[in-house]
N, C-alpha and C positions, 0 to 999 in steps of 0.2 A: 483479601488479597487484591492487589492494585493489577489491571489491566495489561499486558504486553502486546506492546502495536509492532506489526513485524512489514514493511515495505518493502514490496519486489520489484524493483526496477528492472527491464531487459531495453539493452540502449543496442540500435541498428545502428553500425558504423556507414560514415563512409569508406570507399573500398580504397585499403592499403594504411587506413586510421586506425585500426581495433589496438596496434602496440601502444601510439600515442596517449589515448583515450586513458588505456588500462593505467599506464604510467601516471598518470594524472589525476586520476582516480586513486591511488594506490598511493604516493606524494601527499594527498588528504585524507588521508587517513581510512580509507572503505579498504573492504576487504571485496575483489572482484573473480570472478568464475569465467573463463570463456567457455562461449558455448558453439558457438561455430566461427566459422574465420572474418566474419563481420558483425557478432551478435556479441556483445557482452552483460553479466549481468551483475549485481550491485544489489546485496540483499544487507538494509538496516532494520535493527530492534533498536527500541527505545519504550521507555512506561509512556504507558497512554496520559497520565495525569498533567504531564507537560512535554508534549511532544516539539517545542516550539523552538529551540536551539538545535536539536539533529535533522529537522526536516527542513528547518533553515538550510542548514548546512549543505544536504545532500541536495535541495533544489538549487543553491548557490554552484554546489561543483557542477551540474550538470547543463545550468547556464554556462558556467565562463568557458563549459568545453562545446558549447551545442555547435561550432563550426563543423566540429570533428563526427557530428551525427546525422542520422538522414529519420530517425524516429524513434523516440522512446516510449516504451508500453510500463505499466504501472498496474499492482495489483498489491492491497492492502487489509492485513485482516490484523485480529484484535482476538488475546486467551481472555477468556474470562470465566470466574467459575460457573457451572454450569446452573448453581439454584440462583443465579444473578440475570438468566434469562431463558425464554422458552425456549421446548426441544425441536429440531427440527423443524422449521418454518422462516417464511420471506416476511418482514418487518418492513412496512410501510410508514416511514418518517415523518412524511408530508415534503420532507427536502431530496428523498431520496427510498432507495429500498436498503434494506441490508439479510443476507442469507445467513441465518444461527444453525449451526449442526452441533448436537451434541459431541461431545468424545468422549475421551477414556480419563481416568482417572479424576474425574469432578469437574474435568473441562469443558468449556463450550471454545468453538471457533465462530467467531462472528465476523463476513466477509463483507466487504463495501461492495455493493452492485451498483455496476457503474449505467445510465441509462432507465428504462423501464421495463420489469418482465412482467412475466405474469403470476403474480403470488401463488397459487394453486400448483404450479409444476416445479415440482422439488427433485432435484436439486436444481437450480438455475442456470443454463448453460456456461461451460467455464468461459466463453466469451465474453459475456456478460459482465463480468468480474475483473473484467482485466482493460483497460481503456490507455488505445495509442494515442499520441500526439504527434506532431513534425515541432520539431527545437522551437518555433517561435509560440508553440502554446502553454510553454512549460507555467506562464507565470499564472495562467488559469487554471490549470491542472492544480497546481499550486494551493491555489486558494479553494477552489472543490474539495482536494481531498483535506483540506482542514477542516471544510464546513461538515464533511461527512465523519470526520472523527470526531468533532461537536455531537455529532447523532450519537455513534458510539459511548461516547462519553456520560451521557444523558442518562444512560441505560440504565436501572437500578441494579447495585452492586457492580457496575464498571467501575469507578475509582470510590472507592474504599479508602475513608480517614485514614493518616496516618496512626501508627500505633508506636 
């Protein structure tokens, strides 16, 4: 079974922008949630095996809208079966950490830790997991979370031949 990478964007409006934003977002095809009167949020899936045309995409729309934003936070995890990696435990990259919790039905969740914790205290604070930017660092952000779905990727039984 081939990987499901699931991206949480929560984009900080500017105040009196959240209708514009949504519209525009919405216009390209995302599917958006408001969450308070200047916070909206923007959750894309895509297979991990080639994540490279939708996270184009959704880092593209939230460039050509970033006027209309004062901060967007970003939180990235990845299904994967669970005998495809260890239970419970923080995974040391070398390029990064990543937090594996098992789940239910043969799953594991595997979450990009954004920063450095401390591998021994599990779970890793949900801070940790989740990393803000202001509009002009999207294009870093960008290429981070590619390089850490690279990690991902890596993982024995993350992407699985096709069949």
């Amino acid at each position: 079974m081939e990987g499901s990478l699931s991206v949480l964007v929560d984009v900080l409006c500017e105040p009196g922008r959240l209708a514009k934003l949504e519209k525009h977002l919405r216009s390209m095809g995302f599917a958006t949630r408001i969450l308070s009167p200047d916070t909206l949020r923007v959750v894309q899936r895509m297979r991990l095996r080639d994540p490279g045309d939708a996270l184009s995409m959704l880092f593209n729309a939230l460039k050509s809208s970033s006027m209309l934003t004062r901060r967007i936070c970003v939180e990235a995890w990845v299904l994967l079966p669970s005998e495809a990696v260890a239970g419970d435990t923080v995974l040391n990259t070398g390029s990064g950490f990543l937090y594996v919790r098992k789940g239910r039905r043969g799953m594991a969740v595997v979450k990009v830790v954004w920063g450095s914790v401390n591998p021994y205290v599990k779970p890793p604070p949900g801070s940790a997991m989740r990393k803000c930017v202001e509009p002009t660092g999207l294009q870093g952000l960008e290429e981070e979370l590619r390089g850490r779905l690279a990690d991902i990727a890596s993982l024995p039984g993350a992407a699985a031949p096709r069949g």
